[in-house]
PDB file of N, CA, C, O and CB in Angstrom:
ATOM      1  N   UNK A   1      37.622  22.610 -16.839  1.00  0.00           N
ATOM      2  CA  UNK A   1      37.233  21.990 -15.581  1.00  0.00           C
ATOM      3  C   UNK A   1      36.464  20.707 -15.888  1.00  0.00           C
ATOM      4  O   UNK A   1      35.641  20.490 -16.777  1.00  0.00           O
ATOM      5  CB  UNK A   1      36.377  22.965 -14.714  1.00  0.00           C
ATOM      6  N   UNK A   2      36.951  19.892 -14.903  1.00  0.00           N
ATOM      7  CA  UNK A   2      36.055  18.523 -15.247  1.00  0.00           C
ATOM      8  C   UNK A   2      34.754  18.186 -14.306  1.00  0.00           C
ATOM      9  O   UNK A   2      34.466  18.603 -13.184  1.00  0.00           O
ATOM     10  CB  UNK A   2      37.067  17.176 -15.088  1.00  0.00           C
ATOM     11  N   UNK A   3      34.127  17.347 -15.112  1.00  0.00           N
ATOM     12  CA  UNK A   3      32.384  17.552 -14.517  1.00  0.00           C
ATOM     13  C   UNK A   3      32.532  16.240 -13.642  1.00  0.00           C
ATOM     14  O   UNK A   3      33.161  15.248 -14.010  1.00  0.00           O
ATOM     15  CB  UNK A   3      30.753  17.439 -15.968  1.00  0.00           C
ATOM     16  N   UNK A   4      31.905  16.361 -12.505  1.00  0.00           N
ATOM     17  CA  UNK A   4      31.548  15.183 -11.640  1.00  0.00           C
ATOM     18  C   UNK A   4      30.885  14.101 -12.206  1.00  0.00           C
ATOM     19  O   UNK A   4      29.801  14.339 -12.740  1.00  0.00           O
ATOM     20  CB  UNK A   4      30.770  15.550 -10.614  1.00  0.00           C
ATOM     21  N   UNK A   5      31.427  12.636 -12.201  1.00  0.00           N
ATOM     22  CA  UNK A   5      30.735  12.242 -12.742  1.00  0.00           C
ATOM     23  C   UNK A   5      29.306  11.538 -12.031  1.00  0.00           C
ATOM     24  O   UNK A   5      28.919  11.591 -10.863  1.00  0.00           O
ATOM     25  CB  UNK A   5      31.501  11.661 -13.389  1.00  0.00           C
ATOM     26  N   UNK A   6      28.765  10.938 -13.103  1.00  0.00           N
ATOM     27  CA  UNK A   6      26.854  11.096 -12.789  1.00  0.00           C
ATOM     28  C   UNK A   6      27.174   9.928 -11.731  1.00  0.00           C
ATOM     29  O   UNK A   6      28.163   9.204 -11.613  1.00  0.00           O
ATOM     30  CB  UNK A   6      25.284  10.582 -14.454  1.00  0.00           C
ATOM     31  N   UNK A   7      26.028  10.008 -11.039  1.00  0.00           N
ATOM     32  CA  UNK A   7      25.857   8.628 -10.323  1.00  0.00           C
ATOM     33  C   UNK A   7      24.827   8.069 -11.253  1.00  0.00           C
ATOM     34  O   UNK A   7      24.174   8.475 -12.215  1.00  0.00           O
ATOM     35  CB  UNK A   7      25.335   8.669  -8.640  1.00  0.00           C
ATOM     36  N   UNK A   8      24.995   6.643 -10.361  1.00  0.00           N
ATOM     37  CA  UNK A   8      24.161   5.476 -11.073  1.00  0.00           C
ATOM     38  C   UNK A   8      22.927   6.252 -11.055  1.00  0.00           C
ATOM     39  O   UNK A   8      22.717   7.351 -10.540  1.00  0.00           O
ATOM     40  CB  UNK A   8      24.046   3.873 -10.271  1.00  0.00           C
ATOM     41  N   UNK A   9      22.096   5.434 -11.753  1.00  0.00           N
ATOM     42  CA  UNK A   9      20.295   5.542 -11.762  1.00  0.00           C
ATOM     43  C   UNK A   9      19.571   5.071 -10.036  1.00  0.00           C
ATOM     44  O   UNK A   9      18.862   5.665  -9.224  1.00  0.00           O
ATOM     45  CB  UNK A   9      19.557   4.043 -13.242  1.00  0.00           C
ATOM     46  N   UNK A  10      20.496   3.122 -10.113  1.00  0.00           N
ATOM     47  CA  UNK A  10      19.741   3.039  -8.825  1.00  0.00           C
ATOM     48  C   UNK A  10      21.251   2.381  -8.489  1.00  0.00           C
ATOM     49  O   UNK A  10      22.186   2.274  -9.283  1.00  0.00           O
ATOM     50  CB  UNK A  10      18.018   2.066  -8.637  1.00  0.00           C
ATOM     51  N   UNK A  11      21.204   1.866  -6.713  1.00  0.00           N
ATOM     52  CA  UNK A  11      22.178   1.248  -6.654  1.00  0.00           C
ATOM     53  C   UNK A  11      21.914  -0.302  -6.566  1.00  0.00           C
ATOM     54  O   UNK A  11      20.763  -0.735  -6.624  1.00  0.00           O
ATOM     55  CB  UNK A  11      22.853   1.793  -5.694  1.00  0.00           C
ATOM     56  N   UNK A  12      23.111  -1.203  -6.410  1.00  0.00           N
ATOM     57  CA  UNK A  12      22.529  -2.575  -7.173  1.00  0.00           C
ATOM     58  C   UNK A  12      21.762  -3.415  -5.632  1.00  0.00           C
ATOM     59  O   UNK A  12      21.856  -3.131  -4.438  1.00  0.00           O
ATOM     60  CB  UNK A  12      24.219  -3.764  -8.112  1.00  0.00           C
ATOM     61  N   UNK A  13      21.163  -4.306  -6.216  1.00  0.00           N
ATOM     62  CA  UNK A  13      20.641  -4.423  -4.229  1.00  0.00           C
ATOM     63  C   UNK A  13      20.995  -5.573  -4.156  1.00  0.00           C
ATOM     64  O   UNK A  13      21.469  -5.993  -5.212  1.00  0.00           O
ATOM     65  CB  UNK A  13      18.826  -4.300  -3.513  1.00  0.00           C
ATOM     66  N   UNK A  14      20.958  -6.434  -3.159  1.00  0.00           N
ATOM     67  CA  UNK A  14      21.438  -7.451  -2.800  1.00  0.00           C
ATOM     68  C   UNK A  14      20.951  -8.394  -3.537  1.00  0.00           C
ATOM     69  O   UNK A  14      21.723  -9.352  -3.584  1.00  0.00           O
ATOM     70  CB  UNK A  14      21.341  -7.623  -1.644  1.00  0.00           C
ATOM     71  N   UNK A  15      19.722  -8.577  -4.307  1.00  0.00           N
ATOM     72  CA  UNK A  15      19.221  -9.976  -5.061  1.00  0.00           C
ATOM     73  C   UNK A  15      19.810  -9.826  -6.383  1.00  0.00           C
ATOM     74  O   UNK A  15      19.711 -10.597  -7.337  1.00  0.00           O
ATOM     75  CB  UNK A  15      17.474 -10.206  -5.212  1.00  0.00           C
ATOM     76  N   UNK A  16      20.599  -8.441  -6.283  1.00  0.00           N
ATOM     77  CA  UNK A  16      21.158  -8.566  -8.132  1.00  0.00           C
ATOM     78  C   UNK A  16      22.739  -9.231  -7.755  1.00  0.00           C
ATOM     79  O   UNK A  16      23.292 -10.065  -8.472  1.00  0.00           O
ATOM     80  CB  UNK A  16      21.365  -6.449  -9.285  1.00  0.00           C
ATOM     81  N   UNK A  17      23.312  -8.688  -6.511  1.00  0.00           N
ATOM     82  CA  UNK A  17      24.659  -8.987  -6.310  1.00  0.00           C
ATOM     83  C   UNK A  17      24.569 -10.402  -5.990  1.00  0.00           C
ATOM     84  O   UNK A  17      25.623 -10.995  -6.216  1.00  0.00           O
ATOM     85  CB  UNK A  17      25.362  -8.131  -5.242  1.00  0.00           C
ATOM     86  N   UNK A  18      23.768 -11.013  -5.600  1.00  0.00           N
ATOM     87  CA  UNK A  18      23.779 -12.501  -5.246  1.00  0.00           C
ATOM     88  C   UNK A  18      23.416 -13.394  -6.423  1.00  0.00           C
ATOM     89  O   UNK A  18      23.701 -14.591  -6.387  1.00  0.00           O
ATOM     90  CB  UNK A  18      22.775 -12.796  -4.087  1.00  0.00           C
ATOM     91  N   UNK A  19      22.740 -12.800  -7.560  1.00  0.00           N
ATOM     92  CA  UNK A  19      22.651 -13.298  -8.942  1.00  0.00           C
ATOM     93  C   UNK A  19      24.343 -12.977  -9.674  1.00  0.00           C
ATOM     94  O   UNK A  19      24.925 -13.896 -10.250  1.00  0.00           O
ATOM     95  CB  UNK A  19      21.215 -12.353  -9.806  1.00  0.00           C
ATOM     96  N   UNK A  20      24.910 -11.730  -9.559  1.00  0.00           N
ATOM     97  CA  UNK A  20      26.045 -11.880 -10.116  1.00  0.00           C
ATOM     98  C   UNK A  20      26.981 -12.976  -9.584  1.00  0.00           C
ATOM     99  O   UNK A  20      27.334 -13.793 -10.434  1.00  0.00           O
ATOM    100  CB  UNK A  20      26.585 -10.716 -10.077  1.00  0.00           C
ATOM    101  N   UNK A  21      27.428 -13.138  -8.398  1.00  0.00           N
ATOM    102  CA  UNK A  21      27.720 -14.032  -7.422  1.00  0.00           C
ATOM    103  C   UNK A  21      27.702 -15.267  -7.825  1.00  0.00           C
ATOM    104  O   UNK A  21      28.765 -15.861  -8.006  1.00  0.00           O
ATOM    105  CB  UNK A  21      26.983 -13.932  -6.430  1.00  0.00           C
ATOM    106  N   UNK A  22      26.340 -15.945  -8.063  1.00  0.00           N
ATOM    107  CA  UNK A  22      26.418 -17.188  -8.203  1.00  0.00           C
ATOM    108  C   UNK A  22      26.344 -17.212  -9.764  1.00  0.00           C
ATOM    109  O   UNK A  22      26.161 -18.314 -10.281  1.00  0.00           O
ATOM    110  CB  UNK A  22      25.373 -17.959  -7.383  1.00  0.00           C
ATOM    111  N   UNK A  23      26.449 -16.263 -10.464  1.00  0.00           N
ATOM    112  CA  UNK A  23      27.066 -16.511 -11.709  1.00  0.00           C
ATOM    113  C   UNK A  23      28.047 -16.920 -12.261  1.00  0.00           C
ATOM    114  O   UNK A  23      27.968 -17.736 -13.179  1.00  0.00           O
ATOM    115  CB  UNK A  23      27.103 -15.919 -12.114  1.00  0.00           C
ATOM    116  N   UNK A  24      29.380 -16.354 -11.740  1.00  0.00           N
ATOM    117  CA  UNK A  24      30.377 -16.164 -11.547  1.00  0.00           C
ATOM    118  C   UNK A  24      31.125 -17.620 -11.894  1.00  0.00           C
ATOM    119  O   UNK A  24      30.595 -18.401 -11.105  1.00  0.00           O
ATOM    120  CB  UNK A  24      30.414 -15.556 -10.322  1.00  0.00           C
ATOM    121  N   UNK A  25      31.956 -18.255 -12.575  1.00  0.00           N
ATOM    122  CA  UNK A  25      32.893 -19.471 -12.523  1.00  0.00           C
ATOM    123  C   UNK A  25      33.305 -19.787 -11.634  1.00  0.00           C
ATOM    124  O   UNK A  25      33.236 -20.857 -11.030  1.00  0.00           O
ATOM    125  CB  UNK A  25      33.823 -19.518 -13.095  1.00  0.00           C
ATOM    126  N   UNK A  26      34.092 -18.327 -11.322  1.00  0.00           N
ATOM    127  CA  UNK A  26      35.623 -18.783  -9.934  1.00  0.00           C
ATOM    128  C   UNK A  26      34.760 -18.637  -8.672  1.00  0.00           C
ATOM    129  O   UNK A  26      33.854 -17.808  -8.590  1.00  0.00           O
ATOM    130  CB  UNK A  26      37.411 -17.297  -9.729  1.00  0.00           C
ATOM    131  N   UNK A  27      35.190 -19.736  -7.415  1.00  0.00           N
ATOM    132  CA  UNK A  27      34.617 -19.914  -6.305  1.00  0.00           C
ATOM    133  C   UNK A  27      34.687 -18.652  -5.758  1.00  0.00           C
ATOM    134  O   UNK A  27      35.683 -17.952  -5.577  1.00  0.00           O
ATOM    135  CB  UNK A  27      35.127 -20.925  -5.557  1.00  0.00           C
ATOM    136  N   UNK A  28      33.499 -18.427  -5.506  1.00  0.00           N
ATOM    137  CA  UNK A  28      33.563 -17.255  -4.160  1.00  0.00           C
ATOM    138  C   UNK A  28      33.250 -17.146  -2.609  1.00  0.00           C
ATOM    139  O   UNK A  28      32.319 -16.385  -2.345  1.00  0.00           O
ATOM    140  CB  UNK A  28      32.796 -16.344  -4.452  1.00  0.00           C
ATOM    141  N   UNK A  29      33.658 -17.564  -1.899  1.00  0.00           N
ATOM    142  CA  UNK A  29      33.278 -17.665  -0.374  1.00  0.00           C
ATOM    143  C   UNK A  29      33.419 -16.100   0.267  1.00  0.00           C
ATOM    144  O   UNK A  29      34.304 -15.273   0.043  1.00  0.00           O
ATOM    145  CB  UNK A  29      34.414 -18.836   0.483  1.00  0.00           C
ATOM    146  N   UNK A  30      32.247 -15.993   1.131  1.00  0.00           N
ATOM    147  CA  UNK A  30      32.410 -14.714   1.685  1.00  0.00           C
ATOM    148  C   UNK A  30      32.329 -15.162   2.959  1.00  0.00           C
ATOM    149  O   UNK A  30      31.852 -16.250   3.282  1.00  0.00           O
ATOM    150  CB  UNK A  30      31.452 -13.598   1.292  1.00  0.00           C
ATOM    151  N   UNK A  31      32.904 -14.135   3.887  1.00  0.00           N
ATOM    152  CA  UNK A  31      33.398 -14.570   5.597  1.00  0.00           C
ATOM    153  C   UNK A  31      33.964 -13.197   6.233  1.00  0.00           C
ATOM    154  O   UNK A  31      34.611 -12.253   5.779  1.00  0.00           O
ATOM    155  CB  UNK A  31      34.903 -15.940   5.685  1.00  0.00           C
ATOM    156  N   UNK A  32      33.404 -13.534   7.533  1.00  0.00           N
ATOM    157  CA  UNK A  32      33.195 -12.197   8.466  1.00  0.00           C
ATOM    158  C   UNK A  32      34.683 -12.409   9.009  1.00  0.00           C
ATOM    159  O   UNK A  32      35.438 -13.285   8.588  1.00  0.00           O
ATOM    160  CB  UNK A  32      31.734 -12.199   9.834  1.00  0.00           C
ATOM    161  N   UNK A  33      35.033 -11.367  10.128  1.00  0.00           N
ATOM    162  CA  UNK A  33      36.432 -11.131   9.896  1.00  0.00           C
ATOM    163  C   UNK A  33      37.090 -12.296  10.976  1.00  0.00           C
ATOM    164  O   UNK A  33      38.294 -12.551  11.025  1.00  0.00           O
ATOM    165  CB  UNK A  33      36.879  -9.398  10.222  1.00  0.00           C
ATOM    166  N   UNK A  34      35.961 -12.999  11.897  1.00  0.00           N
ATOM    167  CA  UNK A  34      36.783 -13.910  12.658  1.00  0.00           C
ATOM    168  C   UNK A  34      36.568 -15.351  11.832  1.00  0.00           C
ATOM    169  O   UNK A  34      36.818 -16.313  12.558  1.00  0.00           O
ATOM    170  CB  UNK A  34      36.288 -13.949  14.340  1.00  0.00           C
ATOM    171  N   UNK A  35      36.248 -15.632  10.768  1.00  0.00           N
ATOM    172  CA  UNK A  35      36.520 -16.769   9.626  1.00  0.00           C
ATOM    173  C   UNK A  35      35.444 -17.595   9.496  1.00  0.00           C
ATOM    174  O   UNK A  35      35.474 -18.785   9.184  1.00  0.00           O
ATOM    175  CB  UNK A  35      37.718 -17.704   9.892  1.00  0.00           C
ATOM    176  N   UNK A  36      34.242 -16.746   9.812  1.00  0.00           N
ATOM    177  CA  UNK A  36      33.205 -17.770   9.804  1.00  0.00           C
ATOM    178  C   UNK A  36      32.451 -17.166   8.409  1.00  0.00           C
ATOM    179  O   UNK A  36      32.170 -16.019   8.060  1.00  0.00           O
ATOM    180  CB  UNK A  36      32.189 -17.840  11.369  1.00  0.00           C
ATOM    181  N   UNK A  37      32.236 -18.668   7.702  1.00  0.00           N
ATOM    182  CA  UNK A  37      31.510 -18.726   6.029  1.00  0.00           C
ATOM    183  C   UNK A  37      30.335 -17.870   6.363  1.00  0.00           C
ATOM    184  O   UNK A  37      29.695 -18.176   7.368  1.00  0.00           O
ATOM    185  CB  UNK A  37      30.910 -20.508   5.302  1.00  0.00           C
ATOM    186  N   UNK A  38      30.060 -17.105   5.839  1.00  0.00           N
ATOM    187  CA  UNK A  38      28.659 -15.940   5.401  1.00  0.00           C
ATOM    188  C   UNK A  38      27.670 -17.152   4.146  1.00  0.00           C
ATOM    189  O   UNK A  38      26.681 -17.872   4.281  1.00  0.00           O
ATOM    190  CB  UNK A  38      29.560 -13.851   4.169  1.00  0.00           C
ATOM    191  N   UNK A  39      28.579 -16.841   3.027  1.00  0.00           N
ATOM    192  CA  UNK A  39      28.075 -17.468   1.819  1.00  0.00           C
ATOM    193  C   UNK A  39      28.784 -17.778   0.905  1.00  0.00           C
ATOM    194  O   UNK A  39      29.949 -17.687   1.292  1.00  0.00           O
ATOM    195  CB  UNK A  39      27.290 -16.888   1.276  1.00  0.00           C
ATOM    196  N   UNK A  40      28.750 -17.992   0.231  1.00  0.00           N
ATOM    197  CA  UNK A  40      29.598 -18.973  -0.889  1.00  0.00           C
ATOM    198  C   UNK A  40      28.535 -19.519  -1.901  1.00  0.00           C
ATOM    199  O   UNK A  40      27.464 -20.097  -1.720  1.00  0.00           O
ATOM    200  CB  UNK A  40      30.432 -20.431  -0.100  1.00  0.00           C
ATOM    201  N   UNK A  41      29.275 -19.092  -3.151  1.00  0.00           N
ATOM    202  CA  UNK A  41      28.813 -18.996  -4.645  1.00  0.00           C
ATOM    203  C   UNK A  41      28.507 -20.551  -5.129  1.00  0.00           C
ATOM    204  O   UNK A  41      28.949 -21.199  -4.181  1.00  0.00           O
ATOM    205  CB  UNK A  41      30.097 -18.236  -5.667  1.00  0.00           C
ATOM    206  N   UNK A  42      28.110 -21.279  -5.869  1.00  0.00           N
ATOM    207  CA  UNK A  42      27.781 -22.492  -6.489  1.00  0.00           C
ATOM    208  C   UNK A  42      29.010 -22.942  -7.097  1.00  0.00           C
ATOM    209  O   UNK A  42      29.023 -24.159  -7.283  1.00  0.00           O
ATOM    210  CB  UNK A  42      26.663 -22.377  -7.467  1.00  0.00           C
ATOM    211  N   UNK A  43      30.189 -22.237  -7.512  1.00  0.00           N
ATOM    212  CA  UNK A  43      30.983 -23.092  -7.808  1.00  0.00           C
ATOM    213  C   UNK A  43      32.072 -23.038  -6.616  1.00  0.00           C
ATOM    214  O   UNK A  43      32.743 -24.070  -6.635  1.00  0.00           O
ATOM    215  CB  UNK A  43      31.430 -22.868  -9.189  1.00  0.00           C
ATOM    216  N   UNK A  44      32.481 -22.096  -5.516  1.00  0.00           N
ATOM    217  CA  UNK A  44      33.181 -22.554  -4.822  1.00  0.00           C
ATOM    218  C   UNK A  44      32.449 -23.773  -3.637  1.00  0.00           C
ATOM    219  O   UNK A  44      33.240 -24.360  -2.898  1.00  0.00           O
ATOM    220  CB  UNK A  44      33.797 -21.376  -4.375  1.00  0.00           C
ATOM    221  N   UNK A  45      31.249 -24.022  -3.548  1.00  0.00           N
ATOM    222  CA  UNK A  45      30.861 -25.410  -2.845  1.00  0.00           C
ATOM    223  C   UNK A  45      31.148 -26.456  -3.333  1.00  0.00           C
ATOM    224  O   UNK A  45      31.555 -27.472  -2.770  1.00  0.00           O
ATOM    225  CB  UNK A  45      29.662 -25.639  -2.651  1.00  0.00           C
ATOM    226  N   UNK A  46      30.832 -26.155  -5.064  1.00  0.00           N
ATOM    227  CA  UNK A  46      31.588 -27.749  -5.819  1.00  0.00           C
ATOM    228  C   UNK A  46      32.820 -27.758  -5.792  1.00  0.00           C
ATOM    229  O   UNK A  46      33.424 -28.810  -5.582  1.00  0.00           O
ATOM    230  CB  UNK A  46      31.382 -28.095  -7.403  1.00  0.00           C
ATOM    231  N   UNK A  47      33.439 -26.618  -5.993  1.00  0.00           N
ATOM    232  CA  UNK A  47      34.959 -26.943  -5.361  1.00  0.00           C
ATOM    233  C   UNK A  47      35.160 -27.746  -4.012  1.00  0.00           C
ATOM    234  O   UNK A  47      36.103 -28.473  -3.698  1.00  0.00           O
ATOM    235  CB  UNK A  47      35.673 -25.574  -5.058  1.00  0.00           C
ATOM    236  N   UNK A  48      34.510 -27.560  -3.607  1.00  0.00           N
ATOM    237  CA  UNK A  48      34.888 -28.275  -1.871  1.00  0.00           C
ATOM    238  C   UNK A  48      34.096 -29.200  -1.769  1.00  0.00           C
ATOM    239  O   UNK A  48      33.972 -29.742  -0.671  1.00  0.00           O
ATOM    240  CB  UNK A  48      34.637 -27.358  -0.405  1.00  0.00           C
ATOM    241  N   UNK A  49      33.244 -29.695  -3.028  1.00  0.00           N
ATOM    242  CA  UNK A  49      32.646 -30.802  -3.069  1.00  0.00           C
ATOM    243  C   UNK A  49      31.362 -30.802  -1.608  1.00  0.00           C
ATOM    244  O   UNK A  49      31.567 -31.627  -0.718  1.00  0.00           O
ATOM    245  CB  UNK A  49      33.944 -31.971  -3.054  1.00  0.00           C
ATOM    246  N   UNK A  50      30.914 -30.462  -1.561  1.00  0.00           N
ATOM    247  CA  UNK A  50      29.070 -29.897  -0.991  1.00  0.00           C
ATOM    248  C   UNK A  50      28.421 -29.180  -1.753  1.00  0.00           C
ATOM    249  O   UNK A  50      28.830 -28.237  -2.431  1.00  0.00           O
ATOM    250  CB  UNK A  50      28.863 -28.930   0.302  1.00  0.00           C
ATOM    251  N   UNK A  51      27.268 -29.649  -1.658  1.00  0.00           N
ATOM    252  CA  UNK A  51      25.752 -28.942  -2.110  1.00  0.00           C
ATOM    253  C   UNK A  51      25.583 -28.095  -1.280  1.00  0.00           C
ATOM    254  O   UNK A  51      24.965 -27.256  -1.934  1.00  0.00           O
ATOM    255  CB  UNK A  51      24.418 -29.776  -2.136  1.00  0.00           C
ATOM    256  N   UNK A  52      25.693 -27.669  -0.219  1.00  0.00           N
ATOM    257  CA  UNK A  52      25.333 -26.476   0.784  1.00  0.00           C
ATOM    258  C   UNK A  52      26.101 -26.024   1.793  1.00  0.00           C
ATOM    259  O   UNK A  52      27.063 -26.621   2.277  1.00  0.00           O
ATOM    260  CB  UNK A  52      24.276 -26.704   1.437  1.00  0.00           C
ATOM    261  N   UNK A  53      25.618 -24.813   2.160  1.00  0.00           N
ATOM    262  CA  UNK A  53      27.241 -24.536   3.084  1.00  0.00           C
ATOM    263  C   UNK A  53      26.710 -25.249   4.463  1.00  0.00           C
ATOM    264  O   UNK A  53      27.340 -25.099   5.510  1.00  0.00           O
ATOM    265  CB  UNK A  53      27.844 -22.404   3.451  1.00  0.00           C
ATOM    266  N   UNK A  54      25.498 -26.042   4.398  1.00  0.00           N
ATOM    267  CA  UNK A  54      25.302 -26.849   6.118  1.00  0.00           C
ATOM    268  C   UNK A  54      26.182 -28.011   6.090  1.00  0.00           C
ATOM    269  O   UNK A  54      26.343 -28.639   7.136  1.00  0.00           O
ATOM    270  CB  UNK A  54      23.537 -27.558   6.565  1.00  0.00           C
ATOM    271  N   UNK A  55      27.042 -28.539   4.530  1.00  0.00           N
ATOM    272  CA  UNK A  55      27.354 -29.689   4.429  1.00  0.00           C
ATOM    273  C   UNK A  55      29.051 -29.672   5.508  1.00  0.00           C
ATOM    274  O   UNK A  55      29.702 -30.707   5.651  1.00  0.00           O
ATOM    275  CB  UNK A  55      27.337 -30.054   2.647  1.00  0.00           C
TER     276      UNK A  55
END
């Protein structure tokens, strides 16, 4: 029989996922389901050429 496996220690919280995020190379834009930008990673803004998503 196989054993369940463990859960994590903790789960990851939002200031670690937003550090992986803007780690990341490839652009990442995130967006709610009627198409409006949430956030977006440091290299998909230089992709689209802005410093911020107010640009």
């Amino acid at each position: 029989m196989t054993k369940p496996a463990k859960k994590p220690l903790h789960a990851p919280t939002l200031h670690h996922l937003e550090q992986l995020m803007d780690g990341l190379l490839e652009g990442v834009i995130l967006m709610d389901p009627t198409g409006i930008i949430l956030s977006a990673n440091p290299a998909a803004l230089k992709m689209h050429g802005v410093a911020t998503l107010e640009d």
